[in-house]
C-alpha positions as semicolon CSV with decimal commas, in nm:
position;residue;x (nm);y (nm);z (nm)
1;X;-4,301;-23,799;-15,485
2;X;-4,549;-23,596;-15,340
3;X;-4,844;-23,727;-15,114
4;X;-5,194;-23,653;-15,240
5;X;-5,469;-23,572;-14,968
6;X;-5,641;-23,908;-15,001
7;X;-5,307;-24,065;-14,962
8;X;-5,318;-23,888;-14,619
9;X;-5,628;-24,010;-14,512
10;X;-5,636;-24,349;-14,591
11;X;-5,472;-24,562;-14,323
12;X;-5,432;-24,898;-14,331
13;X;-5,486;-25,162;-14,070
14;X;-5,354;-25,453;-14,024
15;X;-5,509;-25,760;-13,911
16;X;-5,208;-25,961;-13,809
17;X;-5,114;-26,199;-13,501
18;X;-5,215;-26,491;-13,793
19;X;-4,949;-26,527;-13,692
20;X;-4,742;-26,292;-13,567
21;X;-4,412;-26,342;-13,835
22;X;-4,641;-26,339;-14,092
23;X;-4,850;-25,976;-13,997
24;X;-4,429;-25,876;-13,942
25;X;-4,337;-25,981;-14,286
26;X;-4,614;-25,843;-14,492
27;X;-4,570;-25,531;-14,353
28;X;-4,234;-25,480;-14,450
29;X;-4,311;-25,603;-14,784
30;X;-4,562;-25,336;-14,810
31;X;-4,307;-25,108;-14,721
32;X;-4,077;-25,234;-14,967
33;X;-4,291;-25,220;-15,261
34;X;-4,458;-24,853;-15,152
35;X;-4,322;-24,590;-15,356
36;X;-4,145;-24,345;-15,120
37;X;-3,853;-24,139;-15,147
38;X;-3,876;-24,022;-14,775
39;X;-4,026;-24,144;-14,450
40;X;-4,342;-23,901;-14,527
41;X;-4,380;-24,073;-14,851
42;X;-4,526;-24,418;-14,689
43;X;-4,834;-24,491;-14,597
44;X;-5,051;-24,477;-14,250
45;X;-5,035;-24,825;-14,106
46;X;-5,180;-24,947;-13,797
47;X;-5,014;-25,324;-13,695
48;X;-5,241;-25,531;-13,443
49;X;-5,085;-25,824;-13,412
50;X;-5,291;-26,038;-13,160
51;X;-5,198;-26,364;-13,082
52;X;-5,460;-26,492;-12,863
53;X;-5,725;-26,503;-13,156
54;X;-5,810;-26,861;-13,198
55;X;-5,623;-27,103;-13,419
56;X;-5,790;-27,092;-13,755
57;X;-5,625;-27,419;-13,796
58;X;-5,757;-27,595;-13,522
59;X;-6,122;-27,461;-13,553
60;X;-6,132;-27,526;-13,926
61;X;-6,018;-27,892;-13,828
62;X;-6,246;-27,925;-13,584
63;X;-6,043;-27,923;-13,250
64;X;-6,064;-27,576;-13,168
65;X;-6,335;-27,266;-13,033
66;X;-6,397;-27,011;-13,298
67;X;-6,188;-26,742;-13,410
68;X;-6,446;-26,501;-13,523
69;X;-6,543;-26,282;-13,201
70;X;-6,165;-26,244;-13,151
71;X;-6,083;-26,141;-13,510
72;X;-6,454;-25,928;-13,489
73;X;-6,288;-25,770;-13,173
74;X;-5,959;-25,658;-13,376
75;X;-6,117;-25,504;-13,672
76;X;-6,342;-25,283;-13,448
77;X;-6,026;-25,203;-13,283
78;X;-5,835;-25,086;-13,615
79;X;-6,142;-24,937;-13,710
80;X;-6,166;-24,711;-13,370
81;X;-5,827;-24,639;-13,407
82;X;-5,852;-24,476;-13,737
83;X;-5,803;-24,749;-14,020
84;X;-6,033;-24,684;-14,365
85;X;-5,899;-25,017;-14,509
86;X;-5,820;-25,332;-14,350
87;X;-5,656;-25,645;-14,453
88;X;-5,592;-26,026;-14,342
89;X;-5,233;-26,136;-14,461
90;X;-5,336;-26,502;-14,410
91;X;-5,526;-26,687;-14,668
92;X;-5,675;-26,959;-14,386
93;X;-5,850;-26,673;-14,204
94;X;-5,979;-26,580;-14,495
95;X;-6,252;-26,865;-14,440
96;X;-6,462;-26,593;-14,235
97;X;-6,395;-26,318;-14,486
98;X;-6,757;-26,303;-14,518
99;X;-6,859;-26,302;-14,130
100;X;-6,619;-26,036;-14,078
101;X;-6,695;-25,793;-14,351
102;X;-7,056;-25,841;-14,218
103;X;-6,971;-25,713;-13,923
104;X;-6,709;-25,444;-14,062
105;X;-6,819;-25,077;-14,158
106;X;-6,471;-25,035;-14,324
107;X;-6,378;-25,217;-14,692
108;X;-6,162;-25,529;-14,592
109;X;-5,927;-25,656;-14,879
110;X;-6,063;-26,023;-15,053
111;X;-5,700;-26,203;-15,078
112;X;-5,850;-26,534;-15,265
113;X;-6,017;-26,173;-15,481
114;X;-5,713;-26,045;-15,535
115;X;-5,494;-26,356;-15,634
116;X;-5,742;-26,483;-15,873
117;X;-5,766;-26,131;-16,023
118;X;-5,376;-26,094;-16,054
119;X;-5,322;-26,434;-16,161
120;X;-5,628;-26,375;-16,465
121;X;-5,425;-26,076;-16,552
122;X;-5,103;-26,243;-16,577
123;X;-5,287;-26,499;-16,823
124;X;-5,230;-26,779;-16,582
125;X;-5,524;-27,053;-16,607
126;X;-5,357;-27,366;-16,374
127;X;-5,249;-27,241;-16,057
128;X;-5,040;-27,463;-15,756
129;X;-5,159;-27,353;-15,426
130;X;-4,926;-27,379;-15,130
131;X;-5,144;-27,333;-14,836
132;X;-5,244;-27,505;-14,539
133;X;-5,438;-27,845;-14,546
134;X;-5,726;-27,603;-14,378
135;X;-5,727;-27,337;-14,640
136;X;-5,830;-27,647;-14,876
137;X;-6,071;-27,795;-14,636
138;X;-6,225;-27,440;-14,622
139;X;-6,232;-27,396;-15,005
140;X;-6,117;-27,047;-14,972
141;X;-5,963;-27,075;-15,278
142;X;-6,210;-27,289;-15,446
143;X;-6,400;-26,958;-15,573
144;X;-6,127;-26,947;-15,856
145;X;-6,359;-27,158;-16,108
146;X;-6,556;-26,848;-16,132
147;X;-6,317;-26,655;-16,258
148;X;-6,239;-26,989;-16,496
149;X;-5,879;-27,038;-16,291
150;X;-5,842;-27,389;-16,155
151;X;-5,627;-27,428;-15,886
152;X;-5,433;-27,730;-15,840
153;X;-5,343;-27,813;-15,419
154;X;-5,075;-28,078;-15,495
155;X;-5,068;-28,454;-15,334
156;X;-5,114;-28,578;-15,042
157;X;-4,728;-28,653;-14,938
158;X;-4,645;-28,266;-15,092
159;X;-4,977;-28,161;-14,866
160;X;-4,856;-28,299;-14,553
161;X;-4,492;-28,176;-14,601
162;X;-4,620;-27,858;-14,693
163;X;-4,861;-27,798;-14,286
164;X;-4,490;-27,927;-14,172
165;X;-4,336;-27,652;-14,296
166;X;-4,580;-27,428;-14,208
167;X;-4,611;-27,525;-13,875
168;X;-4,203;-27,494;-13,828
169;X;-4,217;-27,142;-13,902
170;X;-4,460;-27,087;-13,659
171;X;-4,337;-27,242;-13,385
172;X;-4,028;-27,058;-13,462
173;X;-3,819;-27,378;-13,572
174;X;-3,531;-27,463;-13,823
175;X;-3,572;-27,189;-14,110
176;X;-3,295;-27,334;-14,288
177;X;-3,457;-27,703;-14,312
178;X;-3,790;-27,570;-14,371
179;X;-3,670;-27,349;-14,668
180;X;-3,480;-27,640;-14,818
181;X;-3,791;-27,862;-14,797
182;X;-3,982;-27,577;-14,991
183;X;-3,736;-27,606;-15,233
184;X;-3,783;-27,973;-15,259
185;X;-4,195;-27,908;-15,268
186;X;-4,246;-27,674;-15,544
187;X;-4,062;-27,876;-15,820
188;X;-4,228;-28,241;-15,704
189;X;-4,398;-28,374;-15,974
190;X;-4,774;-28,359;-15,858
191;X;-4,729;-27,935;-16,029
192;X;-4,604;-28,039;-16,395
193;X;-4,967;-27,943;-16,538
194;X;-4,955;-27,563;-16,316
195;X;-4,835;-27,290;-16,504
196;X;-4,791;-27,106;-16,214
197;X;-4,718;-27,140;-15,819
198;X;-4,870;-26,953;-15,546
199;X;-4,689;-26,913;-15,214
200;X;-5,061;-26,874;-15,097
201;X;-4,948;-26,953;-14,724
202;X;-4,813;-26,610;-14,571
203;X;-4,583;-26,777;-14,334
204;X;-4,359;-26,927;-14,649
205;X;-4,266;-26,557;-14,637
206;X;-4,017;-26,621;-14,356
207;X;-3,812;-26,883;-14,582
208;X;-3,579;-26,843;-14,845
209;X;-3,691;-26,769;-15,188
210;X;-3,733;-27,074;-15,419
211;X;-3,746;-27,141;-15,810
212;X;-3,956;-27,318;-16,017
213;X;-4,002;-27,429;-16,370
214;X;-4,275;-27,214;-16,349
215;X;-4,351;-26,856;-16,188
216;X;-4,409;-26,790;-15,832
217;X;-4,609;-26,544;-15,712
218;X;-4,627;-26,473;-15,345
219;X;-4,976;-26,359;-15,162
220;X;-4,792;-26,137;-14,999
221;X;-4,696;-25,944;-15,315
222;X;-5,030;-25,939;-15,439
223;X;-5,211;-25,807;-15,134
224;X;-4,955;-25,519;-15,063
225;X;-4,985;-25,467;-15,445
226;X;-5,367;-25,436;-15,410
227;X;-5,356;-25,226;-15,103
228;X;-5,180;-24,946;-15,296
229;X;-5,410;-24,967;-15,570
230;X;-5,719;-24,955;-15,341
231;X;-5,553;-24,605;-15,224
232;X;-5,451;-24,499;-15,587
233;X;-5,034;-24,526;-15,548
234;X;-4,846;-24,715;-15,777
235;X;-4,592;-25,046;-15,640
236;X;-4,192;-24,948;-15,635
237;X;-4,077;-24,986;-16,019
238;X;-4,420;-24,894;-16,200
């Protein structure tokens, strides 16, 4: 498939370090899901993964210094270095979306945006959100009654399981367990009235894949999915 001039010129940067597996992971994905036939046919990423920005967790919790001067710092940096689109593959960062685009001359990619638009398109209404306990406290995703989606965070016991989990994969722990606990998590009881599941945390990207009554839709999908649309290419099997 040939590469159209735009193609060329729009690079993509990478906001990653959120953490580090994560930023890894959704970069191969885009990779996977790019449409390429040849090394030349993929797309012009930059990767800063920077793992001395603040916890999001820990600042959104209230036990931690801000995040936003470091993550500021990084998108000036992708910018400098060439990037014409940035994204955030983590949906708790995505608490200072607004701070950041602020201070942004380049478009940065709206995950919560881009979930709620995907999921409206794929004519689900009730949506399970796996994310952390801080992504709720933030109410990133809480912007989906607008778009007349209601998202559903689970109970508390599937909640606190659910930051275990999370927090496994970033310290690096026991993949294995942590994949067969988010087996166990997304067919508890506290999703029967979802009619759809999103994997909304980017680090549940490291674990194996899991089934549900219901579909499951992974952030990670939908943001490599929107970056290729932003730069007018087509995902792997359209």
């Amino acid at each position: 498939m040939p590469v159209e001039n735009d193609e060329l010129q729009s690079v993509v940067g990478i906001i990653g370090g959120l953490g580090p597996l994560a930023g890894a992971l959704f970069y191969r994905r885009l990779i996977e899901l790019t449409p390429a036939q040849a090394d030349e046919g993929h797309l012009n990423v930059i990767l800063r993964s920077d793992p001395t920005i603040p916890s999001r967790i820990e600042h959104l919790m209230g036990s931690g210094p801000s995040p936003v001067p470091a993550l500021i710092r990084v998108a000036r940096g992708l910018v400098d270095a060439g990037a014409t689109l940035l994204v955030i593959p983590s949906s708790t960062t995505h608490a200072y979306y607004d701070v950041l685009q602020e201070s942004i001359e380049r478009p940065i990619l709206n995950l919560p945006k881009e979930i709620a638009a995907y999921m409206r398109n794929q004519g689900h209404v009730r949506i399970g959100m796996l994310v952390t306990e801080a992504t709720i406290q933030a109410r990133v995703y809480h912007g989906f009654s607008r778009e007349k989606l209601v998202p559903i965070f689970g109970s508390d016991v599937v909640r606190g399981r659910l930051n275990n989990v999370i927090a496994a994969v970033k310290a690096g722990g026991d993949l294995k367990q942590a994949s067969e606990t988010l087996r166990e998590l997304v067919v508890d009881p506290c999703w029967e009235e979802c009619d759809s599941l999103v994997l909304g945390c980017t680090e549940l990207a490291a674990l194996d894949p899991v089934s549900a009554p219901v579909p499951i839709v992974s952030a990670d999908d939908v943001l490599a999915l929107s970056v290729l649309r932003s730069i007018g290419r087509t995902h792997l099997g359209s």
